[in-house]
C-alpha positions as CSV (number, residue, x, y, z in Angstrom):
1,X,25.3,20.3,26.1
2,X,25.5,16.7,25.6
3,X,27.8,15.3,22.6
4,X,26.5,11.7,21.9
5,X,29.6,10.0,20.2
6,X,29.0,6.9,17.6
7,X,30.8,3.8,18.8
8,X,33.9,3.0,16.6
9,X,33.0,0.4,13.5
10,X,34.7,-2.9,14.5
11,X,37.1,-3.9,12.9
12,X,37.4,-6.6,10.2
13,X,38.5,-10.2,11.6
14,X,40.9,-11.5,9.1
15,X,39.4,-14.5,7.3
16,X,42.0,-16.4,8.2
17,X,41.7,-16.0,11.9
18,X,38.0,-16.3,11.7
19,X,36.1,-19.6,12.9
20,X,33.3,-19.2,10.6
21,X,35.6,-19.2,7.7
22,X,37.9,-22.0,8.7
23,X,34.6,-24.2,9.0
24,X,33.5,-23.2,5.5
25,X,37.3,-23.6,4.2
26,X,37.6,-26.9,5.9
27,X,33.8,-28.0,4.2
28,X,35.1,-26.6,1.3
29,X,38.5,-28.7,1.3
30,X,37.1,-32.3,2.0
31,X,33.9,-31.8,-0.8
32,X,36.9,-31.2,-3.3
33,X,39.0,-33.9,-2.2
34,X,36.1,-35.9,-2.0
35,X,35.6,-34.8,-5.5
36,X,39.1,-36.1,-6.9
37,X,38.7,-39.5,-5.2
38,X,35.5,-40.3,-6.6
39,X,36.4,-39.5,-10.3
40,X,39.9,-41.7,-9.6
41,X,37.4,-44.3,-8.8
42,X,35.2,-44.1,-11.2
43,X,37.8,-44.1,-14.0
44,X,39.5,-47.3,-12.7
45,X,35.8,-48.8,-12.1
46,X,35.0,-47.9,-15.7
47,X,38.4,-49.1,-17.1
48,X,37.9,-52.0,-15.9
49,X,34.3,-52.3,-16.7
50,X,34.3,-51.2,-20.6
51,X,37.4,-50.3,-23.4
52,X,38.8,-47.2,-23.8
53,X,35.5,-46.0,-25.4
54,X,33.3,-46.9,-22.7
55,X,35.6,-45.0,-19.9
56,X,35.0,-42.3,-22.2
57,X,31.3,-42.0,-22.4
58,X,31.3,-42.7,-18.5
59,X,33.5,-39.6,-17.8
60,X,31.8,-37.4,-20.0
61,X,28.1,-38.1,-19.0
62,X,28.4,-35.6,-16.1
63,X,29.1,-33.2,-18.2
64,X,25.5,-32.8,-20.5
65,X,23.5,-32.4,-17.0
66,X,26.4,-29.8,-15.6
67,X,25.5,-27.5,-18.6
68,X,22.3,-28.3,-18.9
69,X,21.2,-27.3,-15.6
70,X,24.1,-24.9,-14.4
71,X,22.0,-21.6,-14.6
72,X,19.0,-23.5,-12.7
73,X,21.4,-23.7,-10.3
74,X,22.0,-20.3,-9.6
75,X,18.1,-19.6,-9.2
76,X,17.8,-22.3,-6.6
77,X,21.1,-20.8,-4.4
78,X,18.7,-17.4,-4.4
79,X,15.8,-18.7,-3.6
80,X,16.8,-21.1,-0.8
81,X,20.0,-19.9,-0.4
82,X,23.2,-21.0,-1.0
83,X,24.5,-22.9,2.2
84,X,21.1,-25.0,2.0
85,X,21.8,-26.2,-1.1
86,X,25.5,-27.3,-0.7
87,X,24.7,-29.2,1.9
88,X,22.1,-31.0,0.0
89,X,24.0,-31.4,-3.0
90,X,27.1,-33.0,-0.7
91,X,24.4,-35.1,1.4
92,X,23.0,-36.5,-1.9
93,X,26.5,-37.2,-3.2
94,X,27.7,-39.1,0.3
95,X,24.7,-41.0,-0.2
96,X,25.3,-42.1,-3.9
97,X,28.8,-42.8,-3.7
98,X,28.4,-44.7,-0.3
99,X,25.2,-46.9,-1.7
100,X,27.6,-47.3,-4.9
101,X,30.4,-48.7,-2.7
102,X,27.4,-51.1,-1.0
103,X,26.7,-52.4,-4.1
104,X,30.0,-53.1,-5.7
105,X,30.2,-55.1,-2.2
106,X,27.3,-57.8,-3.7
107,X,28.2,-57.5,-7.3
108,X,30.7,-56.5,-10.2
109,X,30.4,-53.2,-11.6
110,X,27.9,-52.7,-14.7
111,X,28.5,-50.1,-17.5
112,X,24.9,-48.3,-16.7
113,X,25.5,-48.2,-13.0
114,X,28.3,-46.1,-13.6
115,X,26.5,-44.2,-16.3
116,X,23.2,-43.4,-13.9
117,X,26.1,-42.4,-10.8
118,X,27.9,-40.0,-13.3
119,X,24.4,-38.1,-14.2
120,X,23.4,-37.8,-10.9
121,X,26.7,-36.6,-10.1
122,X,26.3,-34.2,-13.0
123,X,22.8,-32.8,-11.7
124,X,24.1,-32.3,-8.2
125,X,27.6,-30.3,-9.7
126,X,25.1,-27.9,-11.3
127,X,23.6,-27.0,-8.2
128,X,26.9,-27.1,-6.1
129,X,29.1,-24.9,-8.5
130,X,27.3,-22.1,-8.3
131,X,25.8,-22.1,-4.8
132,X,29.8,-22.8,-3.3
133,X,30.7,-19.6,-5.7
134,X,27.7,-17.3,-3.5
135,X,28.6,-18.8,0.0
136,X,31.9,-16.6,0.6
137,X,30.2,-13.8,0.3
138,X,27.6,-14.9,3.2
139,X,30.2,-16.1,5.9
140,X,32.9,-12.8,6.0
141,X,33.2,-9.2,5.6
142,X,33.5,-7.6,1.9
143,X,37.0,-6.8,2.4
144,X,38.0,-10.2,2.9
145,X,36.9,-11.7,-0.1
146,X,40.6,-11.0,-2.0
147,X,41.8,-13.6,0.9
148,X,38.8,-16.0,0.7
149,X,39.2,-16.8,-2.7
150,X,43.6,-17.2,-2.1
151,X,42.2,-19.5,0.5
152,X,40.1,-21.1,-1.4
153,X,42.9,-21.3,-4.7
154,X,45.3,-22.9,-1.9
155,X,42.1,-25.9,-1.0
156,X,41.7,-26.6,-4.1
157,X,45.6,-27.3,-5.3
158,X,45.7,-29.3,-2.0
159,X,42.9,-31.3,-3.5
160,X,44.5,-32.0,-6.5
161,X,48.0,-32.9,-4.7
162,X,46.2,-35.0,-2.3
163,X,42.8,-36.5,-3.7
164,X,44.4,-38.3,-6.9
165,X,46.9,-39.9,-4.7
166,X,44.7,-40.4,-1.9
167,X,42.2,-42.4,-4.6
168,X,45.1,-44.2,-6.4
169,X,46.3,-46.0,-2.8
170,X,42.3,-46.6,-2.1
171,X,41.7,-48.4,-5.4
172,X,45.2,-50.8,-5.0
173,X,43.9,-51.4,-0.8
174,X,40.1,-52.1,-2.1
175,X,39.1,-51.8,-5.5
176,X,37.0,-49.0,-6.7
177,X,34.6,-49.9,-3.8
178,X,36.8,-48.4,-1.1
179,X,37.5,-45.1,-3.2
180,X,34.1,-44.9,-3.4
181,X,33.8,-45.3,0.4
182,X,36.6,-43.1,0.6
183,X,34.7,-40.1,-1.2
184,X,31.5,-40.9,0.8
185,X,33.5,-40.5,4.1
186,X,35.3,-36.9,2.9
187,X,31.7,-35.5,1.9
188,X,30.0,-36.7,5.4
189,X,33.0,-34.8,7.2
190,X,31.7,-31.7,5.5
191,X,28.1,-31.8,6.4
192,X,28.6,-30.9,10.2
193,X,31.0,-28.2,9.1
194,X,28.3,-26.7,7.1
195,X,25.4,-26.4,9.5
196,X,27.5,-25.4,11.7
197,X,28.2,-22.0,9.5
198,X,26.9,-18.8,10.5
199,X,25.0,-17.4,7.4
200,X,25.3,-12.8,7.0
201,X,21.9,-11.9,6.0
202,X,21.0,-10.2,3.5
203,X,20.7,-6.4,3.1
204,X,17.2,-5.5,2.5
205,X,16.9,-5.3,-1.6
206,X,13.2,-4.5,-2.7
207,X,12.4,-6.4,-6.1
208,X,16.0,-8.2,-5.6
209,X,14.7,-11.7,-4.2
210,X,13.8,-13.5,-6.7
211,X,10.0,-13.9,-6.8
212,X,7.9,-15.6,-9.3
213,X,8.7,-18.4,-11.5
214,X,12.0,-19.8,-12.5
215,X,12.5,-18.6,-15.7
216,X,11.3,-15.0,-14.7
217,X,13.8,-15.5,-12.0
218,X,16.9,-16.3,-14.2
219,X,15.8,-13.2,-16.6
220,X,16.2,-11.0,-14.1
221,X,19.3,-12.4,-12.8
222,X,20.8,-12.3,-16.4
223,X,19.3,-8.4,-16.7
224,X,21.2,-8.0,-13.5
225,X,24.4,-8.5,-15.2
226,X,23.7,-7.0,-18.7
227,X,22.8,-3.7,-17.0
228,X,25.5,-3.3,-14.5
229,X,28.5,-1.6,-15.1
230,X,31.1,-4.5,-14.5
231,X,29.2,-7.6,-14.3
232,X,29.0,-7.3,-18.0
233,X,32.4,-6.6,-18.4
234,X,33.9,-9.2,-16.2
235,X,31.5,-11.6,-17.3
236,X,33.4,-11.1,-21.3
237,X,36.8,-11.1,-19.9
238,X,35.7,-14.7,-18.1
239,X,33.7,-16.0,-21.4
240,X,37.0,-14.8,-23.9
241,X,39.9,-15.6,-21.5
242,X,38.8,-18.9,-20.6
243,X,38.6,-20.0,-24.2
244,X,41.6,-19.8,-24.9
245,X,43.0,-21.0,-21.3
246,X,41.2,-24.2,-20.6
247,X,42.1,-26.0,-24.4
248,X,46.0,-25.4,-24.4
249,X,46.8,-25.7,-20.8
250,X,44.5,-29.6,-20.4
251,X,44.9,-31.1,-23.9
252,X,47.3,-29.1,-25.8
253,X,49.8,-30.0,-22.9
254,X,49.2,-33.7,-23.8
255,X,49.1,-33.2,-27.5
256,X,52.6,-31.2,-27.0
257,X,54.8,-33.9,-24.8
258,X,53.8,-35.9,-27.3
259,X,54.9,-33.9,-30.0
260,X,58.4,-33.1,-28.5
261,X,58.6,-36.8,-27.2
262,X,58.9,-35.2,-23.6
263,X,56.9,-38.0,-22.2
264,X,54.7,-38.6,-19.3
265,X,57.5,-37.6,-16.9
266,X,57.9,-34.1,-19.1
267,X,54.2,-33.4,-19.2
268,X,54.2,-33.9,-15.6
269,X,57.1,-31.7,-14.3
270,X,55.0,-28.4,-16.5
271,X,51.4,-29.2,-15.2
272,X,53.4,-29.3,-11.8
273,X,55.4,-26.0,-12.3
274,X,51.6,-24.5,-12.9
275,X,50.6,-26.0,-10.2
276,X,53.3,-23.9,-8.1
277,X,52.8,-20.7,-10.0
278,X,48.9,-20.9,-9.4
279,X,49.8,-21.6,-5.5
280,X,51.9,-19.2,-5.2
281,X,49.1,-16.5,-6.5
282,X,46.7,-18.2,-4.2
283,X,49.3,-18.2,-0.5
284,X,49.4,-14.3,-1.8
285,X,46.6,-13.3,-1.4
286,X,45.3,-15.2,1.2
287,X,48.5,-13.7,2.9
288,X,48.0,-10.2,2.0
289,X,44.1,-10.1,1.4
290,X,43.9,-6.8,-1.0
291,X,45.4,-6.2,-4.0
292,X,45.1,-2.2,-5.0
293,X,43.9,-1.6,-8.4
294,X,42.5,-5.0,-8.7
295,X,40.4,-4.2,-12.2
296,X,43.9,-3.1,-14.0
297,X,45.7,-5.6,-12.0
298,X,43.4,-8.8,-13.0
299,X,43.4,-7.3,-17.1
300,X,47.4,-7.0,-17.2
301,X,47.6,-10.6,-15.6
302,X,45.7,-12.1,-17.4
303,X,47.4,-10.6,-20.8
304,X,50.9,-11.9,-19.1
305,X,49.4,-15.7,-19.0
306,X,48.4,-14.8,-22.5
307,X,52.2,-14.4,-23.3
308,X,53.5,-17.2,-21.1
309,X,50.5,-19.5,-22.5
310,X,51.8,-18.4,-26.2
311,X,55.5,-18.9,-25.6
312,X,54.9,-22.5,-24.0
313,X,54.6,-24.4,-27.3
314,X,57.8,-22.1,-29.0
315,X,60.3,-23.5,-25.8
316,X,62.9,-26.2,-27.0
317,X,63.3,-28.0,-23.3
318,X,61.6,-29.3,-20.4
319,X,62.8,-26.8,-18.1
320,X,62.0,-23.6,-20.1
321,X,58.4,-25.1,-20.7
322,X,58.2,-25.5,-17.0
323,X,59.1,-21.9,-16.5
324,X,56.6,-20.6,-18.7
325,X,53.9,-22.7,-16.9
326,X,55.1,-21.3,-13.4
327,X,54.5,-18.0,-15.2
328,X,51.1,-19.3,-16.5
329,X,50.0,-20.3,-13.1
330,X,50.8,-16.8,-11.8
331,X,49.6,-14.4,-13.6
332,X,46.5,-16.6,-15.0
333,X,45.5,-17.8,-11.6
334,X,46.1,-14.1,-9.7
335,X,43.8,-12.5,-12.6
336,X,41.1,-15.8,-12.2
337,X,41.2,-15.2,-8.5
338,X,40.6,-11.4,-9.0
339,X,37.9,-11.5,-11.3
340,X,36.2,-14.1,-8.8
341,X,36.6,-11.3,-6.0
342,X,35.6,-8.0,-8.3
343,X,32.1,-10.7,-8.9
344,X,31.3,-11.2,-5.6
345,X,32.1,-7.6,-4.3
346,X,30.4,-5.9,-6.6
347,X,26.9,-8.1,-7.2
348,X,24.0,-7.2,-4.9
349,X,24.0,-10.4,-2.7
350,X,20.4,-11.4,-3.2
351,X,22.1,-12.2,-7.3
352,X,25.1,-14.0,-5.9
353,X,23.4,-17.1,-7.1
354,X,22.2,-16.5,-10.7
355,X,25.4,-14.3,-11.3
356,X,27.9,-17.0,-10.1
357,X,26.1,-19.9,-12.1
358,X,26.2,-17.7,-15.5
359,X,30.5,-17.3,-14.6
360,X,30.9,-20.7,-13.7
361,X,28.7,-21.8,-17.0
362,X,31.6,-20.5,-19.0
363,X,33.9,-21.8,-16.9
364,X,32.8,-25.7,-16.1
365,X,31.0,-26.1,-19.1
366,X,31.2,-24.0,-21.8
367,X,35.3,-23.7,-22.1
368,X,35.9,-27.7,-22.4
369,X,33.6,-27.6,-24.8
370,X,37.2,-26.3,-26.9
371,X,38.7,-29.9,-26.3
372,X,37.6,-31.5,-29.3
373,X,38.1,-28.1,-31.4
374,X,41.7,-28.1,-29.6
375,X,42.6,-31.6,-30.7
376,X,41.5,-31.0,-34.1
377,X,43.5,-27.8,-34.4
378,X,46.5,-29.6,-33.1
379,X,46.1,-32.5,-35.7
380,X,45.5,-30.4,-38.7
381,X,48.0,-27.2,-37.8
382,X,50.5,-28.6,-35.0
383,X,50.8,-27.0,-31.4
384,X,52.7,-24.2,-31.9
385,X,50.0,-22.5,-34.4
386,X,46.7,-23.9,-31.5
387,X,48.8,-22.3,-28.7
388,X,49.2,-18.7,-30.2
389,X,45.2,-18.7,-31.4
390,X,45.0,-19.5,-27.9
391,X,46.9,-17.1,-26.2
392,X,45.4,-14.7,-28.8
393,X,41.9,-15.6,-27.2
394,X,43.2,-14.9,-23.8
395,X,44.5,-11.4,-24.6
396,X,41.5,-10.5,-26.3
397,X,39.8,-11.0,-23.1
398,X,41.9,-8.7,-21.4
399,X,42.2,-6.1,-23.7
400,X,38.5,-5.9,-24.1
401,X,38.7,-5.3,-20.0
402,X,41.5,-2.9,-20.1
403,X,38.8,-1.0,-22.4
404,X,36.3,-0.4,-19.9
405,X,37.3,2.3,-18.0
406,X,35.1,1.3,-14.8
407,X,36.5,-2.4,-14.7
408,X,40.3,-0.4,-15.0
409,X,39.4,1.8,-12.2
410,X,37.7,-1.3,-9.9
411,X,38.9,-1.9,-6.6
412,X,38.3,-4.6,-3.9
413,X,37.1,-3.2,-0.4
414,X,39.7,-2.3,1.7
């Protein structure tokens, strides 16, 4: 009698020993550095074009095509998939920002140059956002997405540590036309990087791929979410929690140095103990690559970075404000980095699109939508009043987790 024995399952590669990640990481990091350089440079270039009104409108223009056309986004990372469109949308931004650094060559900046580079910009972040969201997913195993998205936390504080500064020395060498030469070289380096990917295909999903028209497509992605068990769920806790996160911890922070006459320097030593509290959360799980009870886990952290957000505008000093904010960073950025695994775990792969562009909607373009309602609190009530409404928000969205038995009980692949 002949025993036929299956040959063991190989074994995960962790992602951060795997190539394939490493060249999407390494895409990843230079299209977000890229990212912070341009916007240095376009901030200086409008400054120095327009007043303080003018800089305004120019920074704020990206923002109307961003919403507008976020959960389009997601329908064109399913249908074409996702690598496919970020490399288009970083090979139409190289272009721009490169022919924008050509022209500043023959002539001065003009207001609507700036303007019609800040929409387009706008256009191509509603495809990216959503289509960079689905691509983990695609290049590793399921049970390496905790450690993705660490890795992907740590890329993106590098970007902020380095782009800013990086753009600031650009703009005193050359002007606005060499950051903007700058940002066109950082998104070229991340085109070859991207073909180069190897792309997981997808399982076969009858009546999954989206089919039809657009709109039929984007009904069916949103149906996708309403009906399934966490997607809803997680989707609330994303909506609520961010709310009451993005307000307090980009303007109120402002509005509060002022308040306490902390100045500049103040403001800056709390947005950079966040900084270290949100890399810390990141090096841990791209370190340890699981958390266990990651549905309970993300709830209760986020409901501590309710707390921490809460206490921030009740601390007499500095230092115990830049405490809280390490806490902030911790707890807020292990529970955001949680809920962006739980997403991409559980969604069927052929939705990764649609469902990531409906997260990052609330996100990107819905949540600063509370900067004008946060400044107005803040004049009428003070910050003390604006940061407990907001911390408020943010435990409503995890209590309203912690109420869902199947998001409590939700765990990441092992």
């Amino acid at each position: 009698m002949t025993v036929t024995v299956a040959p063991p399952q190989a074994a995960e590669r962790p992602a951060h020993r795997d190539a394939n990640v490493l060249r999407w990481l390494g895409a990843y990091t230079a299209s977000m550095i890229g990212d912070s350089v341009y916007y240095m440079a376009l901030a200086w270039a409008a400054a120095r074009t327009g007043g303080d009104t003018q800089t305004g409108v120019v920074l704020a223009v990206g923002s109307i095509p961003r919403a507008v056309l976020m959960l389009g986004g997601g329908v064109l990372a399913d249908r074409i998939g996702p690598r496919r469109v970020v490399i288009g949308s970083d090979a139409a931004r190289c272009l721009v920002v490169l022919g924008l650094a050509g022209a500043l060559l023959l002539t001065s900046p003009a207001l609507w140059m700036l303007i019609a580079v800040a929409l387009v910009f706008g256009v191509v972040d509603a495809l990216f956002l959503p289509a960079v969201g689905a691509l983990p997913p695609r290049v590793t195993a399921p049970g390496q997405l905790a450690r993705v998205q660490g890795m992907r936390g740590l890329a993106t504080r590098l970007a902020n540590v380095v782009g800013a500064p990086l753009g600031g020395v650009a703009v005193a060498l050359g002007g606005p036309t060499l950051a903007f030469a700058a940002a066109g070289v950082l998104f070229a380096v991340s085109l070859p990087l991207l073909l180069s990917l190897r792309i997981r295909p997808l399982p076969d999903r009858k009546g999954a791929e989206p089919s039809g028209t657009a709109w039929h497509d984007l009904a069916d992605g949103l149906r996708h979410i309403r009906r399934h068990p966490l997607l809803g769920p997680l989707m609330i806790v994303v909506a609520v929690s961010e709310l009451g996160f993005v307000g307090p911890l980009n303007l109120g922070l402002i509005l509060l140095a002022e308040e306490r006459h902390w100045g500049a320097s103040g403001m800056g030593w709390i947005i950079a103990a966040f900084g270290i509290g949100a890399g810390a959360t990141a090096l841990l799980l791209a370190v340890r690559g699981r958390v266990p009870r990651a549905g309970l886990v993300m709830c209760l952290a986020v409901l501590v970075g309710a707390v921490a957000i809460g206490s921030l505008a009740q601390l007499p000093s500095v230092a115990l404000a830049a405490a809280a904010a390490v806490c902030v960073g911790l707890f807020a950025g292990l529970g955001g980095s949680l809920c962006g695994a739980l997403i991409q775990t559980v969604t069927e792969p052929a939705y990764l699109g649609r469902v990531t562009s409906v997260s990052t909607l609330f996100t990107h373009a819905i949540a600063p939508l509370s900067y004008p309602v946060t400044g107005a609190a803040v004049a009428i009530w003070g910050t003390g009043p604006v940061f407990a409404t907001s911390a408020a928000l943010c435990a409503a969205g995890a209590l309203t987790g912690l109420a869902f038995t199947r998001l409590r009980r939700a765990e990441l692949p092992g």
